[in-house]
VOPAGU-2260 file (C-alpha; in pm, 1 decimal, decimal comma):
REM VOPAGU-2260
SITE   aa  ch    i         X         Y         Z
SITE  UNK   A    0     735,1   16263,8   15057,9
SITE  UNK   A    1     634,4   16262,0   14668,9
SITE  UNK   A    2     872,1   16186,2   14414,7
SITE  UNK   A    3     974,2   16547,0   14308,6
SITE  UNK   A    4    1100,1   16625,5   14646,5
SITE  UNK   A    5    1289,9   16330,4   14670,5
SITE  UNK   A    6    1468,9   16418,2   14331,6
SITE  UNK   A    7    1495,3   16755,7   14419,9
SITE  UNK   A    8    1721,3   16665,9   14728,5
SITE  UNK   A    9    1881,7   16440,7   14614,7
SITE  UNK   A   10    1984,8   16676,2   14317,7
SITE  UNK   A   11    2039,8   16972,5   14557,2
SITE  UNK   A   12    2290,8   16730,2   14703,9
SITE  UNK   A   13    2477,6   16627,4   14422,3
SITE  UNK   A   14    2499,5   16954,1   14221,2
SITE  UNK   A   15    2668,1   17167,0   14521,7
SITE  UNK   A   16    2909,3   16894,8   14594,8
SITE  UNK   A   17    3131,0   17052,7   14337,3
SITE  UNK   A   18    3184,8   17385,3   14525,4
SITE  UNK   A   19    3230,7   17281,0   14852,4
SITE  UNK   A   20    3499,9   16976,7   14706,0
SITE  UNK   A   21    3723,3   17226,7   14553,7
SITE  UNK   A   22    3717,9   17432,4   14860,1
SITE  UNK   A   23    3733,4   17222,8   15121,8
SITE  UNK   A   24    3927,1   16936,9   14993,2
SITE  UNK   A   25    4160,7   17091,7   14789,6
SITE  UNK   A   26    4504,9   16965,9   14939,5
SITE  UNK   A   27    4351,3   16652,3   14772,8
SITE  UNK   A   28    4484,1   16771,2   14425,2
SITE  UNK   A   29    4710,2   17020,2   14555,5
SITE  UNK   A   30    4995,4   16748,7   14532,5
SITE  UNK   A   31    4947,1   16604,7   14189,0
SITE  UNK   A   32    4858,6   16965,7   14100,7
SITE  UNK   A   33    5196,9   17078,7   14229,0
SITE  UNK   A   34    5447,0   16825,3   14088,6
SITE  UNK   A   35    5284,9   16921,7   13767,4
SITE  UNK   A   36    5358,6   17283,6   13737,3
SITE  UNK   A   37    5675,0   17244,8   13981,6
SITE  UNK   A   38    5478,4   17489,5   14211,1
SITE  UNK   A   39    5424,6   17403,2   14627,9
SITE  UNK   A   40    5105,3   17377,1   14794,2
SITE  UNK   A   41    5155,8   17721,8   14967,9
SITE  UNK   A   42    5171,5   17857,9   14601,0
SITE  UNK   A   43    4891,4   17699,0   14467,5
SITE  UNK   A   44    4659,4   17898,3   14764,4
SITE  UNK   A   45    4537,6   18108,8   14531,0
SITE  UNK   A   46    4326,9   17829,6   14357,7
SITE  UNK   A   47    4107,9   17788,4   14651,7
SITE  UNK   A   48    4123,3   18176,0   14704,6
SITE  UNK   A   49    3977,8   18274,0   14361,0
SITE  UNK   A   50    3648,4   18036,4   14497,5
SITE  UNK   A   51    3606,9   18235,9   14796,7
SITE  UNK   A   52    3671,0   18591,7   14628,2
SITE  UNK   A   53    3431,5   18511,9   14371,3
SITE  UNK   A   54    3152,9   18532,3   14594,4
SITE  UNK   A   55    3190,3   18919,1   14616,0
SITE  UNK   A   56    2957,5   18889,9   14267,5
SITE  UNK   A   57    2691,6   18742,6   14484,9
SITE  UNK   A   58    2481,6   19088,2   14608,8
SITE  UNK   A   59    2426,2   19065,4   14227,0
SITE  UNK   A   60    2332,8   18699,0   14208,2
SITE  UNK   A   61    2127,8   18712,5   14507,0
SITE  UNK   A   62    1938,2   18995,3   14280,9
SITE  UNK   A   63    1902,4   18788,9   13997,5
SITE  UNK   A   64    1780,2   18467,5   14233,9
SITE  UNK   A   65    1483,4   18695,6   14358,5
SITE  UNK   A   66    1391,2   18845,0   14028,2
SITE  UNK   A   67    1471,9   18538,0   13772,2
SITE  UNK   A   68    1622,2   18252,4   13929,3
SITE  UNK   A   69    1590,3   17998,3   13674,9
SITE  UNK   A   70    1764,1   18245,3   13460,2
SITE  UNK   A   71    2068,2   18222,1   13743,8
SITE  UNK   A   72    2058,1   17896,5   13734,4
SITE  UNK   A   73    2112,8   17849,9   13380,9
SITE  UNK   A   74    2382,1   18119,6   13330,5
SITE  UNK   A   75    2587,6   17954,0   13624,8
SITE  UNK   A   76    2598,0   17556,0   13485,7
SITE  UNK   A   77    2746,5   17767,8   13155,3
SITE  UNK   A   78    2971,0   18000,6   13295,0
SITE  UNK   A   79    3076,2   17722,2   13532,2
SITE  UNK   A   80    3074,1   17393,6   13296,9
SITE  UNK   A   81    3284,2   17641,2   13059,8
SITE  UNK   A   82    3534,1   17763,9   13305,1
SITE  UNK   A   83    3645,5   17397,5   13430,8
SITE  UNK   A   84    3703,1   17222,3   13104,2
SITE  UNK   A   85    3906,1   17504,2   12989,3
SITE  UNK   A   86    4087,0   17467,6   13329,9
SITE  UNK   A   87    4125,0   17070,9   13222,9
SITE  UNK   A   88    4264,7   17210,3   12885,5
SITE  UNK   A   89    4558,7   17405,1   12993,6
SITE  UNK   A   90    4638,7   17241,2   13337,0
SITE  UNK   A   91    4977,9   17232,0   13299,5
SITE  UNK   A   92    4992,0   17596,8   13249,1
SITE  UNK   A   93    4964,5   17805,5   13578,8
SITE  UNK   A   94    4886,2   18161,7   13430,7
SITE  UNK   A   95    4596,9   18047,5   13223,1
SITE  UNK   A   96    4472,8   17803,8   13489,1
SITE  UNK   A   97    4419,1   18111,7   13739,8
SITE  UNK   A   98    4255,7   18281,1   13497,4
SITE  UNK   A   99    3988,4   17985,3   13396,8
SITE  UNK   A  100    3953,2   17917,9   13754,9
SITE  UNK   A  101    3759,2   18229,8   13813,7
SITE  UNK   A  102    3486,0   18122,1   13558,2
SITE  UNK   A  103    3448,6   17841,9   13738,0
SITE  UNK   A  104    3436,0   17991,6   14071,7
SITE  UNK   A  105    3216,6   18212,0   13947,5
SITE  UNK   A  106    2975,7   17979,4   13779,2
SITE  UNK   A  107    2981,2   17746,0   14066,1
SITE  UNK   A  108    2879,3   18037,0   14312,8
SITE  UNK   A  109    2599,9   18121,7   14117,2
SITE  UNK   A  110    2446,7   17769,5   14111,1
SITE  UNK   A  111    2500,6   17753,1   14493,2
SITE  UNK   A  112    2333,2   18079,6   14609,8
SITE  UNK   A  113    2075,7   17989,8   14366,4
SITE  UNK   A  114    2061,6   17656,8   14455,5
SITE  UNK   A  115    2018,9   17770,5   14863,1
SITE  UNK   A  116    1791,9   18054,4   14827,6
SITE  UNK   A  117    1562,9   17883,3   14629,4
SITE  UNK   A  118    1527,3   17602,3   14878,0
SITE  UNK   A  119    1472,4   17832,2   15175,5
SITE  UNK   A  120    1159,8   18031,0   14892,6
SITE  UNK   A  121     987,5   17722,1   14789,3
SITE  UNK   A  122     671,1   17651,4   14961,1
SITE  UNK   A  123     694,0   17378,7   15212,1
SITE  UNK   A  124    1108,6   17398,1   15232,8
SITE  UNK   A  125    1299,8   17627,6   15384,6
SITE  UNK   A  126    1307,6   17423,6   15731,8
SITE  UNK   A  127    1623,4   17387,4   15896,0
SITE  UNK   A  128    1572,0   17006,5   15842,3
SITE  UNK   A  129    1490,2   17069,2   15452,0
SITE  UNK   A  130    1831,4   17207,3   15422,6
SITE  UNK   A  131    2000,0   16969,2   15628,1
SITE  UNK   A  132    2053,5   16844,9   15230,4
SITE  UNK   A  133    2270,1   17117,3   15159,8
SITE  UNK   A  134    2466,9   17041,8   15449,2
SITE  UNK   A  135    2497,4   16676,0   15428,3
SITE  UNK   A  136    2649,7   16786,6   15067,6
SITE  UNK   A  137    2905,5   17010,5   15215,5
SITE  UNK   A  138    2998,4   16736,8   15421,8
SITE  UNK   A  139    2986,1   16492,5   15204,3
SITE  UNK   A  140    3162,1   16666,6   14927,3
SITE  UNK   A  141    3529,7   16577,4   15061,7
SITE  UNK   A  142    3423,1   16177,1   15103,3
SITE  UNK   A  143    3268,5   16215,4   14708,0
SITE  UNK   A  144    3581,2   16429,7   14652,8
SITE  UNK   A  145    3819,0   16190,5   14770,1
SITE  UNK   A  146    3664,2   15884,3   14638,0
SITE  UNK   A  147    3657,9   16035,3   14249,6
SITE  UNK   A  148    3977,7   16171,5   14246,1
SITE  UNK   A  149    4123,2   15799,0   14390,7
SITE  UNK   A  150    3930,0   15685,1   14090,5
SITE  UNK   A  151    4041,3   15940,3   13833,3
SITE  UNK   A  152    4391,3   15867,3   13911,9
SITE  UNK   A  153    4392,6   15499,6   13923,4
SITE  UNK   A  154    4248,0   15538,6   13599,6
SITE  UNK   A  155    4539,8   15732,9   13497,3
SITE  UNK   A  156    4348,3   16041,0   13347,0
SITE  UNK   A  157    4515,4   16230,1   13610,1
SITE  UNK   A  158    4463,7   16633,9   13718,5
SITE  UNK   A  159    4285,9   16708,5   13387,5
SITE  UNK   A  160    4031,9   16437,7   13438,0
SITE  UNK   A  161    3933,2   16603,0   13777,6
SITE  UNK   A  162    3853,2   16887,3   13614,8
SITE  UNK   A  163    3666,9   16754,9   13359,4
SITE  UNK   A  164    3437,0   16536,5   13564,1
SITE  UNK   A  165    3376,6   16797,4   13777,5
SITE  UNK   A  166    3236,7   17014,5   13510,3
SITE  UNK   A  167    3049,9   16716,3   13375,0
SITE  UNK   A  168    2926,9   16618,8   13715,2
SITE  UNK   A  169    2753,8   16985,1   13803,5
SITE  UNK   A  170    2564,2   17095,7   13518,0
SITE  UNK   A  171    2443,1   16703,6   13472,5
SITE  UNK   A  172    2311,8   16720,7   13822,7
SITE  UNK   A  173    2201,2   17074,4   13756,1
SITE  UNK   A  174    1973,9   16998,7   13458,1
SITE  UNK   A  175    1779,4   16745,9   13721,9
SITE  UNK   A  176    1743,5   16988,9   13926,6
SITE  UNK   A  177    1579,4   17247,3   13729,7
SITE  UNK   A  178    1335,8   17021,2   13603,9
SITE  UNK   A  179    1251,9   16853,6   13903,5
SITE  UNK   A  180    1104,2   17239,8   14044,7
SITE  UNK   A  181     958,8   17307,1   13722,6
SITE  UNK   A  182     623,8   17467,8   13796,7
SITE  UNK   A  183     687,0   17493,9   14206,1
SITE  UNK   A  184     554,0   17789,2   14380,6
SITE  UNK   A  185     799,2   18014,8   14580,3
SITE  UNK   A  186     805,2   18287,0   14811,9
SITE  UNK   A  187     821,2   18611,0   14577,4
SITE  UNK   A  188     721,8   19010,3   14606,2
SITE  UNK   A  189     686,3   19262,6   14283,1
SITE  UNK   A  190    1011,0   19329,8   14279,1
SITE  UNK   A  191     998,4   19620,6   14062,0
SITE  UNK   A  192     890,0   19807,1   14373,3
SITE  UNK   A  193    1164,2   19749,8   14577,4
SITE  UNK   A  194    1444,1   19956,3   14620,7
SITE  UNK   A  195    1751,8   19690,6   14640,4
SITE  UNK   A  196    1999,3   19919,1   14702,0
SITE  UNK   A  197    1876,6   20093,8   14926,2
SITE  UNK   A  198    1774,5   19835,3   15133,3
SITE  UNK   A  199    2093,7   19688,1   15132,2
SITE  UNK   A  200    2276,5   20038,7   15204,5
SITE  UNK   A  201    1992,8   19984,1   15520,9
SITE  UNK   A  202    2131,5   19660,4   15634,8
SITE  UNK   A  203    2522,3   19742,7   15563,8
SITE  UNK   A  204    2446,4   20016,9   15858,8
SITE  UNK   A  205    2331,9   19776,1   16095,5
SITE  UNK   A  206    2506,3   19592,3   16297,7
SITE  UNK   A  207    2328,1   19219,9   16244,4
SITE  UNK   A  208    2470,8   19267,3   15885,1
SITE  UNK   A  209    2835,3   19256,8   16040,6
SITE  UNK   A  210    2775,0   18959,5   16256,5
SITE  UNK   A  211    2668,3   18766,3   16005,3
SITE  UNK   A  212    2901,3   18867,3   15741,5
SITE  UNK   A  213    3205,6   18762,9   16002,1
SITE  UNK   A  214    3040,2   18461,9   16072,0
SITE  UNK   A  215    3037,1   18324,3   15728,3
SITE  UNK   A  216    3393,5   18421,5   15704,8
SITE  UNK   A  217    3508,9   18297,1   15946,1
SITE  UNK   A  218    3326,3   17942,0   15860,6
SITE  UNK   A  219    3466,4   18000,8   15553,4
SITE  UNK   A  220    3819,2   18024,7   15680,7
SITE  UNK   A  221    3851,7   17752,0   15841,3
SITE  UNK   A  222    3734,2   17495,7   15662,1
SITE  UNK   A  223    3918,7   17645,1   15340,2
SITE  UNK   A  224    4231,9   17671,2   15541,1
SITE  UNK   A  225    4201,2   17368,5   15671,2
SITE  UNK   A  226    4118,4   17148,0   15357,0
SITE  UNK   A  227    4403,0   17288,7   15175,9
SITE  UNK   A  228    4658,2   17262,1   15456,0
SITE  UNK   A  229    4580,2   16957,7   15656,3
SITE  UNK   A  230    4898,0   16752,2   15520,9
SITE  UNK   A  231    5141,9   17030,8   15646,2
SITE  UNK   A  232    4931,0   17051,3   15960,6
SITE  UNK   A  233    4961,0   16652,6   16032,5
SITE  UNK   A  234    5346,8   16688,5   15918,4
SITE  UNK   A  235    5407,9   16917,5   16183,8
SITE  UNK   A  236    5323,3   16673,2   16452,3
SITE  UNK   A  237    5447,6   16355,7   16323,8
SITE  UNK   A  238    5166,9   16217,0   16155,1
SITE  UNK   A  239    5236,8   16070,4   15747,9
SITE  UNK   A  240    5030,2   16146,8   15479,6
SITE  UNK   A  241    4829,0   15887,3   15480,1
SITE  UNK   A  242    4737,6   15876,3   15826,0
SITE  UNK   A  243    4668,3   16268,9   15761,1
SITE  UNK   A  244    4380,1   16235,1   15486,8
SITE  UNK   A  245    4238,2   15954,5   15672,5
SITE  UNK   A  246    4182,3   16170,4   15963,0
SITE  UNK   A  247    4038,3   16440,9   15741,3
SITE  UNK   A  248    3824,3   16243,7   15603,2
SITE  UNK   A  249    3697,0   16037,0   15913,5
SITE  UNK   A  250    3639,4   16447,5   16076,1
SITE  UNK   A  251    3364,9   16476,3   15802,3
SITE  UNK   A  252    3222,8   16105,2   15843,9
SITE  UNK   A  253    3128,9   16257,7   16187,9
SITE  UNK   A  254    3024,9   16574,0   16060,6
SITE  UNK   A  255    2758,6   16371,7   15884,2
SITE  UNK   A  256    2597,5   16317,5   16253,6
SITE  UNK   A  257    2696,8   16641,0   16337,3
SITE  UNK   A  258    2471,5   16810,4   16074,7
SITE  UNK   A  259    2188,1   16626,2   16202,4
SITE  UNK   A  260    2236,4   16724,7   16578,4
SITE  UNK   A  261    2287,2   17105,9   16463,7
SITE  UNK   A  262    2006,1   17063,6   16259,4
SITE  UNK   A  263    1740,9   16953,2   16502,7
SITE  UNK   A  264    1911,5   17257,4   16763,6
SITE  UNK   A  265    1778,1   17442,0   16520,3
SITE  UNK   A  266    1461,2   17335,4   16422,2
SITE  UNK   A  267    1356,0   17275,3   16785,6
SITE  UNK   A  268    1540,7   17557,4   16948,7
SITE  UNK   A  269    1719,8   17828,1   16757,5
SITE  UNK   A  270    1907,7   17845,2   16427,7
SITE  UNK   A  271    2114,1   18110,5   16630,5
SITE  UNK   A  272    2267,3   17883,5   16873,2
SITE  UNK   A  273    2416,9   17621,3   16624,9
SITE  UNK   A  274    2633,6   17914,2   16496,7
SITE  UNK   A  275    2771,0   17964,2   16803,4
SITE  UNK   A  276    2835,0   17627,6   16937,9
SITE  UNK   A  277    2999,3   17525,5   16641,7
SITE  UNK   A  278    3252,3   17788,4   16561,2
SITE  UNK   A  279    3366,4   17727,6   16932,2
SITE  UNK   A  280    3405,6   17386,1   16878,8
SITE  UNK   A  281    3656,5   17482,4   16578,8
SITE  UNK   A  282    3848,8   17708,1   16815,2
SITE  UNK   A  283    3901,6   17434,5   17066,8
SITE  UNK   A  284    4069,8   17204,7   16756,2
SITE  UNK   A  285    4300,8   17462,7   16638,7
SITE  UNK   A  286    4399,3   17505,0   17034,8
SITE  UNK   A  287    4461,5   17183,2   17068,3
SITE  UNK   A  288    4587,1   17047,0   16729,7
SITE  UNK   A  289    4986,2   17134,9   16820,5
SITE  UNK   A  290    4984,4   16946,5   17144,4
SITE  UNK   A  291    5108,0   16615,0   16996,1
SITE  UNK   A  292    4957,5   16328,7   16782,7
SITE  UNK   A  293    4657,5   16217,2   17027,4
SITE  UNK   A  294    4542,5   16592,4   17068,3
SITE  UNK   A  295    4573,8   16638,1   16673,8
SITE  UNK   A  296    4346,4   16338,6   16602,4
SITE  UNK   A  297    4151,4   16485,5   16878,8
SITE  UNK   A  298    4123,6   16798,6   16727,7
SITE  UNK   A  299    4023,0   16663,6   16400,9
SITE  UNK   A  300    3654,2   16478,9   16584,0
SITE  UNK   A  301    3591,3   16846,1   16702,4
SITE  UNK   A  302    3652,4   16996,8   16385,4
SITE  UNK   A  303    3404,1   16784,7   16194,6
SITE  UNK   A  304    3168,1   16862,6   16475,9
SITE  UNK   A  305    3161,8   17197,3   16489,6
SITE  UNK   A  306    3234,5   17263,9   16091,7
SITE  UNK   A  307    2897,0   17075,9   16047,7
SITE  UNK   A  308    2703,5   17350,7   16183,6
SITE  UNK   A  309    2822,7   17513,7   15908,1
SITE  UNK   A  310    2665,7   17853,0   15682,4
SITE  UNK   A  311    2362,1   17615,0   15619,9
SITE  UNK   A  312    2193,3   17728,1   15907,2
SITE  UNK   A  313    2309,6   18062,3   15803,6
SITE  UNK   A  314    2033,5   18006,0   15535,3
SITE  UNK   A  315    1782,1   17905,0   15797,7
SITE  UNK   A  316    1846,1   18246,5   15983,0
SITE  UNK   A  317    1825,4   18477,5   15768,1
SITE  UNK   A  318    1476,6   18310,3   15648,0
SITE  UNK   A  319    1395,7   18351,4   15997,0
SITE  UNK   A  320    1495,9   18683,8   16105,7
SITE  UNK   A  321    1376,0   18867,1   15792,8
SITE  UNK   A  322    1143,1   18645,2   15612,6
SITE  UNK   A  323    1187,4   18482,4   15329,2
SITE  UNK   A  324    1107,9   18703,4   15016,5
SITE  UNK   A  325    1440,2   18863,7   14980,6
SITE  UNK   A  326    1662,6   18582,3   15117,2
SITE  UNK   A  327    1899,9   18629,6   14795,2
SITE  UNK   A  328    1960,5   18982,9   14809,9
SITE  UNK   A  329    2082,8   18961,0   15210,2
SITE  UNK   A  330    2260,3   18631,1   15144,4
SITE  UNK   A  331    2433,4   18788,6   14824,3
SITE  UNK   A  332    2537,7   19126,5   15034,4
SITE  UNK   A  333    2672,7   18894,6   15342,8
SITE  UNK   A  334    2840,8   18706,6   15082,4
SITE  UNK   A  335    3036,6   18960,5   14921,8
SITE  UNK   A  336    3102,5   19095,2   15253,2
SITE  UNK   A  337    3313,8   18746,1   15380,4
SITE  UNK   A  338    3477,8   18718,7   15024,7
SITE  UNK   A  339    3718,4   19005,2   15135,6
SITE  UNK   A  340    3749,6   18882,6   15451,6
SITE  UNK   A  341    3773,0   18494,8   15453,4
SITE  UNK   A  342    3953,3   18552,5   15095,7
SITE  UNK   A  343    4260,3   18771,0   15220,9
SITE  UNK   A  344    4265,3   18537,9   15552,5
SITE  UNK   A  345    4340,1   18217,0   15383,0
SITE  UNK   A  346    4531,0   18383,9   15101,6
SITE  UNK   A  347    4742,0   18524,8   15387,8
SITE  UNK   A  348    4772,1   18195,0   15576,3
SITE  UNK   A  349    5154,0   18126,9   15398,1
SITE  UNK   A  350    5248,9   18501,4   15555,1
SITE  UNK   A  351    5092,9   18385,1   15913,4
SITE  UNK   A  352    5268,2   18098,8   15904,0
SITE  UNK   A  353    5601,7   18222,0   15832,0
SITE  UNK   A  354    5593,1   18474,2   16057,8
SITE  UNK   A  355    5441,7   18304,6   16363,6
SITE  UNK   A  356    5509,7   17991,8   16316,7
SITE  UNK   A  357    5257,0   17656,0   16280,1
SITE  UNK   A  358    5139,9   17689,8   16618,8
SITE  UNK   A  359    5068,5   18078,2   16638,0
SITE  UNK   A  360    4918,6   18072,4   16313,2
SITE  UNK   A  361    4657,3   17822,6   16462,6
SITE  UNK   A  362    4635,5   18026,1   16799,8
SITE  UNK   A  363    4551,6   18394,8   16568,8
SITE  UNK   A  364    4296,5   18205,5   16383,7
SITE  UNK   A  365    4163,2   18055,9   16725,6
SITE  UNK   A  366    4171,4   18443,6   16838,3
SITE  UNK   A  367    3934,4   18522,9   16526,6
SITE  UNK   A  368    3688,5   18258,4   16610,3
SITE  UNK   A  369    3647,7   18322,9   16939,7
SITE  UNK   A  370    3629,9   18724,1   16902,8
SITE  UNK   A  371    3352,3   18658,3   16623,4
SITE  UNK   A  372    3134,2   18416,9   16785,5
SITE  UNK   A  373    3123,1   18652,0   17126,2
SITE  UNK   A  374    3014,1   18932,2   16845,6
SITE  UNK   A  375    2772,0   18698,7   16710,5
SITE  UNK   A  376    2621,5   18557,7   17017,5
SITE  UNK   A  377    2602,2   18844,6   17226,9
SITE  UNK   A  378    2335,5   19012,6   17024,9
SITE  UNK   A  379    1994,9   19059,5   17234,6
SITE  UNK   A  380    1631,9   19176,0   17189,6
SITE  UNK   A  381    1693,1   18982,5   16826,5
SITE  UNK   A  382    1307,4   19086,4   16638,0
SITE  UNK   A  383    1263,3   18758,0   16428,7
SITE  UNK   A  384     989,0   18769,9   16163,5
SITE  UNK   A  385     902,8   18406,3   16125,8
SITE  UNK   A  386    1007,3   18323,9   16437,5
SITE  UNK   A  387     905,9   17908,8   16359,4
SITE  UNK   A  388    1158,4   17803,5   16591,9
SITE  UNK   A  389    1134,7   18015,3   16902,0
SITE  UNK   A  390    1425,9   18169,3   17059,2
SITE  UNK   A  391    1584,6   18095,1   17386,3
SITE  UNK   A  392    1860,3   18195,0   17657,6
SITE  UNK   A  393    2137,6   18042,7   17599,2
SITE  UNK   A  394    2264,6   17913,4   17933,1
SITE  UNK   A  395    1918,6   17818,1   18070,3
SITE  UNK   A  396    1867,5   17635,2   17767,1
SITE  UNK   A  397    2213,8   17426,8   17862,2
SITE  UNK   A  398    2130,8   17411,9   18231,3
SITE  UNK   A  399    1819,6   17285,5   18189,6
SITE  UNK   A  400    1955,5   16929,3   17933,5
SITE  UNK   A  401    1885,5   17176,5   17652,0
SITE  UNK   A  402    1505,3   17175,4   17761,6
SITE  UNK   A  403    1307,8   17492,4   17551,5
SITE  UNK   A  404    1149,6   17743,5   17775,8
C-alpha cells in the first residue's frame, strides 16, 4: 500500500468521525447540554433529529458528487465548519442553537456522502474491505467522541468547546483528504447526457429502491435512538450512569471486530447478507434489553455486533448491484428517502415512550426491524452488475459453516 492510500484512509477515518459522534453518541453531551439551557434529554431530541433530516438534501449532493465532487467537498467543510462554531457561540441559547445546527448537519452530510461515494468511484477502492475505513470510523466515532469530550470538560471549556473542536477537527481532516486524492482517477460518465431525474423517478418505482431506503432507516434509527437514550434505557433496569456509558462504549469496542467479520461476509460472500444478519441481531437486543441487568448488558454485545454491519455495506451494494458510475445520485435519493423516515421515528421516540411504556417502545421498534429485514432479504432473482462478490442462498450458505457455493 503506497503512501497516498494510507493517508487517504486514515483521513477518510478521521473526517467522518464528526457525523457519526453527534449522532450516535449524543446522550454524551445531552446532560451538560441540558443543565445548561434547563431543558431534558427528551427535549433536546431534536438536536440529533435535525442530523438525520438533513440528509433529505442528499439526492442533490449525490448530484453534485457525480458531476463535481471536489466542489462538494469544499462547500460542505464551509457550510459545516461555519454552522458549528456559530453553534459554540450561542450555546446557551436553544432557539438559535436549532437553527445553527442545521448548517452543520447539513455541511457534515455533504462531506460524508462525498466522502463515501468517492471511495466506492476511485479506481482500485470501492471493495467492501476498502470501506471497512468508513466503518471502523462510525464505530469508532463514540470511543473518539467520548474520549474528547472527557477531555474538553476536564479542561473546563465545557459544551462550547465541543463544538468548537468539532468544527476544527472536520475541515482540518478534510483539507488532508482532498489533497491526498488530488489527481486520482474515478469512475465517471458524461453526465450531461444523463437524465437524473428521470432515472431516479425510475428507481423510486421499483421496489429495490424501498428496501433499501427502509434499511438505512431503520440502521439509522437505532443507533440514533439508542446513542441518545442509552442512560434512560440503563436507568430503567437498575444500572447507574456510569456503568451505562461504559457499556455503550464497550458495545462499540466489539463492533470494531464486528466490522471486520461483516466485512469479509461481504467481500467473500455477499454484501446482501451482512444487512440482514445485522439488523436481526439489533432486534434480538431491544427484545431482550428489559429483562433485567444481565440481559441488558447482554443486549448491549449484540447491539455492537449487529450495528457494525452498518449502511457501509450499504455503499458496497449499491456499487454492486448498479455499478459504480452513479453511486451518488442512488445513495443521495435512498438518503432522502430514510431522512423522513428514521427522522420522524426517533423524533417520535418521547411519544412511543409515553404511551407504551420503556418496554413496548423497545418491542415496536423490534417490530420495525424485523418487518424490514424480511422486506429486505426476501428479494430474489437480484440482477447484480458487478457482481465481484457472488451471491448465495442464504440458508445453504449457513448450513454448510458459511461455505460459498
Amino acid at each position: 500500500m503506497k503512501l497516498r492510500d494510507i493517508v487517504t484512509y486514515t483521513s477518510v477515518f478521521l473526517v467522518v468521525v464528526v457525523e457519526y459522534a453527534f449522532r450516535r453518541a449524543f446522550d454524551f453531551i445531552a446532560g451538560p447540554l441540558g443543565d445548561i439551557l434547563h431543558l431534558s434529554r427528551s427535549d433536546l431530541m431534536i438536536l440529533p433529529s435535525i442530523f438525520i433530516w438533513a440528509t433529505f438534501l442528499t439526492v442533490f449532493f449525490g448530484k453534485m458528487v457525480d458531476r463535481k465532487p471536489k466542489l462538494t467537498l469544499i462547500l460542505g467543510g464551509i457550510i459545516s465548519f461555519v454552522g458549528f462554531m456559530a453553534c459554540a457561540a450561542c450555546v446557551a441559547d436553544f432557539s438559535r442553537l436549532r437553527i445553527f445546527m442545521i448548517p452543520a448537519a447539513i455541511g457534515s452530510v455533504m462531506i460524508e456522502v462525498m466522502v463515501a461515494a468517492y471511495m466506492v468511484k476511485l479506481r482500485g477502492f470501492g471493495r467492501t474491505w476498502d470501506l471497512l475505513t468508513l466503518g471502523w470510523a462510525r464505530t469508532s466515532a463514540v470511543l473518539i467522541f467520548a474520549a474528547v469530550i472527557s477531555a474538553i470538560f476536564w479542561l473546563g471549556f465545557g459544551v462550547a468547546g465541543v463544538f468548537a473542536i468539532m468544527a476544527i477537527w472536520q475541515v482540518f481532516f478534510l483539507i488532508i483528504f482532498y489533497l491526498s486524492i488530488r489527481g486520482a482517477e474515478y469512475e465517471r460518465k458524461d453526465l450531461d447526457q444523463v437524465k437524473y431525474l428521470k432515472l431516479a423517478w425510475i428507481w423510486m418505482r421499483q421496489l429495490d429502491f424501498w428496501r433499501i431506503m427502509l434499511t438505512i432507516s431503520m440502521f439509522e434509527t437505532v443507533t440514533v435512538l439508542m446513542g441518545a437514550r442509552f442512560t434512560e434505557m440503563f436507568k430503567a433496569v437498575n444500572i447507574g450512569e456510569t456503568q451505562a456509558k461504559i457499556w455503550f462504549v464497550m458495545a462499540y469496542v466489539i463492533g470494531l471486530g464486528g466490522r471486520v467479520v461483516w466485512s469479509r461476509v461481504g467481500n467473500k460472500y455477499s454484501t446482501r447478507w451482512p444487512l440482514v444478519l445485522g439488523p436481526l441481531l439489533m432486534a434480538t437486543s431491544f427484545l431482550l434489553f428489559p429483562l433485567g441487568p444481565i440481559c441488558a448488558r447482554v443486549s448491549f454485545v449484540l447491539y455492537g455486533l449487529g450495528t457494525s454491519a452498518g449502511t457501509t455495506n450499504i455503499r458496497s451494494y449499491l456499487g454492486d448491484r448498479y455499478g459504480q458510475e452513479q453511486i451518488g445520485m442512488r445513495l443521495g435519493l435512498a438518503h432522502s428517502g430514510y431522512s423522513v423516515v428514521a427522522g420522524l421515528l426517533v423524533y417520535c421516540s418521547t411519544f412511543f415512550l409515553r404511551t407504551l411504556g420503556f418496554q413496548g417502545m423497545l418491542f415496536f421498534y423490534a417490530m420495525i426491524v424485523i418487518a424490514v429485514v424480511l422486506f429486505f432479504g426476501l428479494e430474489r432473482n437480484i440482477q447484480w452488475k458487478n457482481p465481484r462478490n457472488g451471491t448465495v442462498k442464504f440458508w445453504p450458505w449457513v448450513l454448510t459453516g458459511f461455505k460459498r457455493s
